[in-house]
Structure formats: C-alpha cells, structure tokens
C-alpha positions as CSV (number, residue, x, y, z in Angstrom):
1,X,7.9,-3.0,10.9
2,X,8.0,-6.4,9.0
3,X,9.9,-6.8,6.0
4,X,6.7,-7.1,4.0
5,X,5.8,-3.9,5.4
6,X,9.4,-2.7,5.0
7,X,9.5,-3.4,1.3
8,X,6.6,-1.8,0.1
9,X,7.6,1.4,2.5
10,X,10.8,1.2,0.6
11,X,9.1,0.4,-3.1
12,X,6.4,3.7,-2.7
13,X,9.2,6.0,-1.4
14,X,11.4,5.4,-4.6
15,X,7.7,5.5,-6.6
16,X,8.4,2.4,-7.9
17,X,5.8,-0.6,-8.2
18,X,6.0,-3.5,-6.6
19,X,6.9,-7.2,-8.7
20,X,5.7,-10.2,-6.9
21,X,6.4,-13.9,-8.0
22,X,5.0,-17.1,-7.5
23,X,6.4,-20.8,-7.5
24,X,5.3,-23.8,-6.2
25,X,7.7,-25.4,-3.6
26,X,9.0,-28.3,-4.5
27,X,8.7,-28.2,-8.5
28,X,10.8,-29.7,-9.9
29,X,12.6,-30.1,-6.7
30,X,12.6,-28.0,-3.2
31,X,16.8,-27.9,-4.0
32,X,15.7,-25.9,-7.2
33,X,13.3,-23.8,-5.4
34,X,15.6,-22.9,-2.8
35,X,17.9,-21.9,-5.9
36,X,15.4,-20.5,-7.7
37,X,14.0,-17.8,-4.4
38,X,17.5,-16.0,-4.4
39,X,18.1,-15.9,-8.5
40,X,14.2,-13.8,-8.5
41,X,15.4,-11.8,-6.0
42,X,18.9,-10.9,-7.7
43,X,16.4,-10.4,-10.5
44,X,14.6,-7.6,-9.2
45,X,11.4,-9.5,-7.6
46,X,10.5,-8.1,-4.7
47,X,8.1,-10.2,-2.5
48,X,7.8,-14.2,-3.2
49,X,4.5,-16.1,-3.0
50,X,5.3,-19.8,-2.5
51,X,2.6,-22.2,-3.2
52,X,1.9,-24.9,-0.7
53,X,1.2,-28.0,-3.0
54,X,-2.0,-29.1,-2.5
55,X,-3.9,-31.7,-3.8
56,X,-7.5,-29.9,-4.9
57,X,-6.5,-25.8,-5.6
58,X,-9.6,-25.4,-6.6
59,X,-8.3,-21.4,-7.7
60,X,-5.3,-22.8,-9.4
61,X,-5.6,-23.1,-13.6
62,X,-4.1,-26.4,-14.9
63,X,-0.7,-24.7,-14.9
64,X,-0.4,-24.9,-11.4
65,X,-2.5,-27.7,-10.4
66,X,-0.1,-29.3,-12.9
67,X,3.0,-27.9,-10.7
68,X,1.4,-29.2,-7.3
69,X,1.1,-32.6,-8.4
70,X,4.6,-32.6,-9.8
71,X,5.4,-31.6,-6.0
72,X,3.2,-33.9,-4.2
73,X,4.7,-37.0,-5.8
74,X,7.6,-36.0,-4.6
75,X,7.2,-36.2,-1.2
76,X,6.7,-32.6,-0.5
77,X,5.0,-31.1,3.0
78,X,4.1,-28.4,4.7
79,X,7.2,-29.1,6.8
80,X,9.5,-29.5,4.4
81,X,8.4,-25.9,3.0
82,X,8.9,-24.2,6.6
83,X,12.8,-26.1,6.5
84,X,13.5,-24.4,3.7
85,X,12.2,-20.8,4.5
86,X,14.5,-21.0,7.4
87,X,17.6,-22.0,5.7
88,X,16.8,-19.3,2.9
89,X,16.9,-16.8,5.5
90,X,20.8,-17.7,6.0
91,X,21.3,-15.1,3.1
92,X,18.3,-13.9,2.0
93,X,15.9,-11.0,3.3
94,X,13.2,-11.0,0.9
95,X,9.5,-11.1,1.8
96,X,8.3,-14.3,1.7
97,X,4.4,-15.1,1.5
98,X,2.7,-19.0,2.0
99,X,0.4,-18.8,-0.5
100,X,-2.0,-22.1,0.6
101,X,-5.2,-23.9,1.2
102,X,-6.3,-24.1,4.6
103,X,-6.5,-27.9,4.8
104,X,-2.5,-28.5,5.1
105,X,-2.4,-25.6,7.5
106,X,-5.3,-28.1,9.6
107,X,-3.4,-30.8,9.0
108,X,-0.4,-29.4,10.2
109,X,-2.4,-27.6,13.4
110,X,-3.1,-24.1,13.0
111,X,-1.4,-23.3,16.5
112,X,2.0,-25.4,15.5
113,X,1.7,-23.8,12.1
114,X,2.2,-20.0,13.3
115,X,4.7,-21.1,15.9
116,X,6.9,-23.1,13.5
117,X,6.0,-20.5,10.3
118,X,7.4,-17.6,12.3
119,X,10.5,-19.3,13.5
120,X,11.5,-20.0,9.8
121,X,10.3,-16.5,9.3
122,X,7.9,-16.6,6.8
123,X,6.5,-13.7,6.7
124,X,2.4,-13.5,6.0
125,X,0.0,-16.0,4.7
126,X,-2.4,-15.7,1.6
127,X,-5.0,-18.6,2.7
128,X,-7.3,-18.8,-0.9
129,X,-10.1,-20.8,0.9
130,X,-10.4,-19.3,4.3
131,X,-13.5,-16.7,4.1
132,X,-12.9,-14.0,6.5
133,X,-15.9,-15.1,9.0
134,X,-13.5,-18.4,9.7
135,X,-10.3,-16.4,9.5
136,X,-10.2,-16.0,13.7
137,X,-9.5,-20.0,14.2
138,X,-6.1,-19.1,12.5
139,X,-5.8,-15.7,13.3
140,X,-5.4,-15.7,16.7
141,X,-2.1,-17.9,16.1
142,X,-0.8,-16.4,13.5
143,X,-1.1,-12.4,14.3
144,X,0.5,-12.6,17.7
145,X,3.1,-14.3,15.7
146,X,3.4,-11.8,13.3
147,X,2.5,-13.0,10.4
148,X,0.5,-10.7,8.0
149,X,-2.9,-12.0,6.7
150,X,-3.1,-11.4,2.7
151,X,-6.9,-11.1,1.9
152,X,-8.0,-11.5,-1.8
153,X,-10.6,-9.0,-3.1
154,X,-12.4,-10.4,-6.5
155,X,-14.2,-8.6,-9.2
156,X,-17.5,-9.8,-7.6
157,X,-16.5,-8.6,-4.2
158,X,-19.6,-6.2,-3.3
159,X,-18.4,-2.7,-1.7
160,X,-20.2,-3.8,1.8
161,X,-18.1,-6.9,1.6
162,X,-14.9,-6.0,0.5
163,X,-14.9,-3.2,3.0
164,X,-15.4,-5.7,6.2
165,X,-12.0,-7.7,4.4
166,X,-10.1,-4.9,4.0
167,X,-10.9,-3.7,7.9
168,X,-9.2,-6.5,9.1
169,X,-6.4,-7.0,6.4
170,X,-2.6,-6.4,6.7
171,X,0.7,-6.9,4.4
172,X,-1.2,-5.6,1.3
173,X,-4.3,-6.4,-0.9
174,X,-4.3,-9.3,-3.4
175,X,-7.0,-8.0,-5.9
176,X,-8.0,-10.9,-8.5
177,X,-8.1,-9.2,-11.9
178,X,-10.0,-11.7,-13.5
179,X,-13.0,-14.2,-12.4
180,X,-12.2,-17.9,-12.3
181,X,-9.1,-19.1,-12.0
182,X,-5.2,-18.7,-12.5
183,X,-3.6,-18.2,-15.5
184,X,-6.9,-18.6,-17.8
185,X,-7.4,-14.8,-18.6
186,X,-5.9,-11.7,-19.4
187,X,-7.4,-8.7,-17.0
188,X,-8.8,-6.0,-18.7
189,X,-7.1,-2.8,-17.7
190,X,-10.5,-0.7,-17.4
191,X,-12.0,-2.7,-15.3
192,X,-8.5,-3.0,-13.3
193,X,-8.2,0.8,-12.7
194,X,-11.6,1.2,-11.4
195,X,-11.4,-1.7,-9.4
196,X,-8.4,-0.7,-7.7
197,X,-9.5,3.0,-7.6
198,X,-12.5,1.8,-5.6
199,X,-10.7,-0.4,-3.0
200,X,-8.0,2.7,-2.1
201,X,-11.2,4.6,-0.9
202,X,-11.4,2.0,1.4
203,X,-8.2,1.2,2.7
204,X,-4.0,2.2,3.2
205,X,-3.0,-1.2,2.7
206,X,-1.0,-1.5,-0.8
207,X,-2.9,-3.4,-3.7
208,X,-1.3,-5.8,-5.7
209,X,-3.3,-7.1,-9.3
210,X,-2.8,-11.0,-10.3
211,X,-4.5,-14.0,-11.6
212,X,-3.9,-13.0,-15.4
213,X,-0.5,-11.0,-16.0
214,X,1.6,-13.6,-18.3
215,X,4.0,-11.0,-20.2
216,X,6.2,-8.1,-20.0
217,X,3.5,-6.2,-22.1
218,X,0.9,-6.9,-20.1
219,X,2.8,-6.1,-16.6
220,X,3.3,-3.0,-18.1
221,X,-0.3,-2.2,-19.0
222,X,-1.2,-3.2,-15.8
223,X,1.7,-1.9,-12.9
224,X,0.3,1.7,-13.4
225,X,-3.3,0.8,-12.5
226,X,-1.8,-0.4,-8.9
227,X,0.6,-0.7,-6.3
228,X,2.3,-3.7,-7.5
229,X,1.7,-6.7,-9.8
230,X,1.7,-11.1,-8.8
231,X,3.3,-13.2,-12.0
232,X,2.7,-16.4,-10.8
233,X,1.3,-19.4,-14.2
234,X,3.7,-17.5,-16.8
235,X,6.5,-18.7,-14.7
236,X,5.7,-21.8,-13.0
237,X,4.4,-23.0,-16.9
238,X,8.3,-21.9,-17.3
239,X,9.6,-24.3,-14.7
240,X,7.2,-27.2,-16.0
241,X,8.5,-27.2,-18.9
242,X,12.0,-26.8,-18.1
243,X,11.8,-29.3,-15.1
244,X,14.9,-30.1,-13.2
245,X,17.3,-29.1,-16.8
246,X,20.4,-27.6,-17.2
247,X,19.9,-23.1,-17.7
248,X,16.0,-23.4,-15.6
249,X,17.8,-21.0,-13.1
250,X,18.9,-19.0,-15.9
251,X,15.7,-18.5,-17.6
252,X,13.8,-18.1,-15.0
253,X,16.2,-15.1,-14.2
254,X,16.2,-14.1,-17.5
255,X,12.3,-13.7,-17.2
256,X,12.3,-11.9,-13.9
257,X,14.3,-9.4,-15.2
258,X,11.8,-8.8,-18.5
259,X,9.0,-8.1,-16.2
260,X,11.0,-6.0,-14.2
261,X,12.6,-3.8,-16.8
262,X,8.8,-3.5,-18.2
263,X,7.3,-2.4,-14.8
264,X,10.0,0.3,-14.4
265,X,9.7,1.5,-17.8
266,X,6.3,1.6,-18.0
267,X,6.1,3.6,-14.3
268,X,9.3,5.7,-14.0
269,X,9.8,7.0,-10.8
C-alpha cells in the first residue's frame, strides 16, 4: 500500500475527512516551498498537490497562473521539482501529488519522468490536460512505477464517461465542483452532494471536491458532502501576496490550521 493509499485508509478509519493543499513549486522560492510542505503538514494537511509551473494552465484562475509565472522567471523546472521531493522525504512522509500539464512531463520524457518521479518518491500524478484515451503513453511508465493516476471528474462529465475514468483511476477522485476554472467560484453544495453521491455508485476510490473552496466556512459546508476537500487559490493568493516576507510560513500555518479545525468540527468522527 502507498502512502496515498495509506493515508486515506488511515483518514476513513478515524471517520475523519480528508484536507488536501495546493502550492505552486517554486513561489516565491522552491527554499520556501520546501519550508512551507512540512509547516501544512504540522498543520494538519494531509495530502499535498504541488503545481508544476507552467506557462499556459489553461484550468488555472489568474491566482495561479499569477503563481506559475512568479515560478517560471525564476528558473524553476520540472527537475528542480523532483530535487526537492526527494530531499523532503529526509523527514517527511506525507503524500505528495504532481499536479501538471502534460507538456513539461513531454518535455522532460515521459519514460525518464516516472523513473526519476518515483525515485524522489512522489507519489501520483494529477495530469489536467491528458484525456484518458491518451493516458496509456504515460501510463505504462508511470503505473509499473507506482505512481497513482488522479483523474478529474467535472460537473459535465456524462455517467457513460465518467464511469470509463473512474474504471481505470487510482489514489482517489478529484471531482471539480464548479465549471471553468480555479479559484473563480464558490460550489454549490446541492449540486456537490448529488454529484458525489452519483460517482460512489460507480467507484471505491475516495473523492475529493476542489476548484472553489476558499474559506473555513465553506470547507465546512462542503467536507461532509465527500471524502475529503483540495484548498489550493485561497492559499497560493496567500503566498502571492506575502511573497518571500518575514511570518509567510507562519500564516500559511495559521491558515491550514483554520480549515482543519472547520473540517473536523463540521464532521466529527
């Protein structure tokens, strides 16, 4: 068992729901990122999504196109990334997801990429622009490696359609609560809970809701509706506007552990 599948065993044994956080690497510095992993974790994050900069995230609100530029000009790869994953894992266990594009992967060479992504041990891969009919050019790198493929599920996933992702999914379920793109939206929580209800009848997997949960109010509105919840524009807009400062560690730690306290209050186990 991977430790993406360990910590969600863990999380629905103890009933408690899972709190998954995104960052860009690299913003405002891959030294700050690395400091920032371990202070979520102590925080009470669960699972990290790191965002691979990238210069067209065509899902990514201005929030964290804004990050991935901030990255790029500053000399930040793919490499660089997988450098960092590895030293992390020196101290620190927790579940770590490459949240990318496929082109860096490409650029990179997808067979070097799951050699070199499992050796830092990353742990899976949520690729935003690789449909699943393409997935297999990657896939048969990067499952004998280990790595679990994240699929994303959107509100205008059909049934037919979401059920041929979800056959070949692993890790968990990334279900988009809104339509467009990150950070524009709030999800609403009806269509949430029969969303999600819908996609348990047809699969195991855990299901995680993001692309529109900003506050602790809203996390806890939404972290009953689901397995687990992804934060990811509420707190990279956080580091943008704190950049490389004095107390960004802090407050981003101080945030973490609001959205944690409001996802176990709002779903005691």
């Amino acid at each position: 068992m991977g430790r993406i599948e360990n910590k969600w065993a863990v999380l629905q044994s103890a009933g408690r729901k899972a709190f998954i956080a995104f960052l860009t690497a690299g913003d405002p510095g891959l030294e700050k990122t690395e400091e920032l992993i371990p202070a979520l974790e102590a925080a009470g994050v669960d699972i990290i999504e790191v965002g691979v900069p990238f210069s067209d995230p065509t899902a990514d609100g201005p929030v964290i196109q804004a990050s991935s530029q901030r990255a790029l000009k500053k000399g930040i790869t793919l490499e660089k990334i997988l450098a960092m994953v590895a030293r992390l894992r020196r101290f620190s266990g927790i579940p770590i997801v490459l949240f990318t594009y496929y082109n860096p992967i490409l650029s990179y060479g997808p067979e070097r990429f799951a050699r070199d992504a499992a050796a830092s041990s990353v742990d899976g891969l949520l690729i935003v622009d690789l449909p699943p009919e393409e997935a297999q050019e990657l896939r048969r790198f990067t499952d004998p490696a280990g790595l679990s493929f994240i699929s994303l599920i959107a509100p205008t996933t059909d049934p037919a359609r979401a059920k041929m992702i979800l056959r070949r999914a692993t890790g968990f379920v990334y279900y988009i609560s809104v339509t467009g793109v990150t950070g524009t939206a709030a999800p609403d929580p009806g269509d949430v809970a029969r969303d999600v209800a819908r996609l348990k009848t047809f699969t195991r997997l855990p299901i995680a809701v993001g692309f529109g949960i900003s506050t602790a109010e809203q996390a806890s509105i939404i972290a009953p509706l689901a397995d687990g919840i992804v934060v990811g524009s509420a707190l990279v807009k956080l580091i943008g506007e704190k950049g490389d400062s004095i107390g960004l560690t802090e407050e981003a730690f101080s945030f973490a552990g609001r959205m944690r306290r409001a996802i176990d209050e709002a779903c005691p186990a």
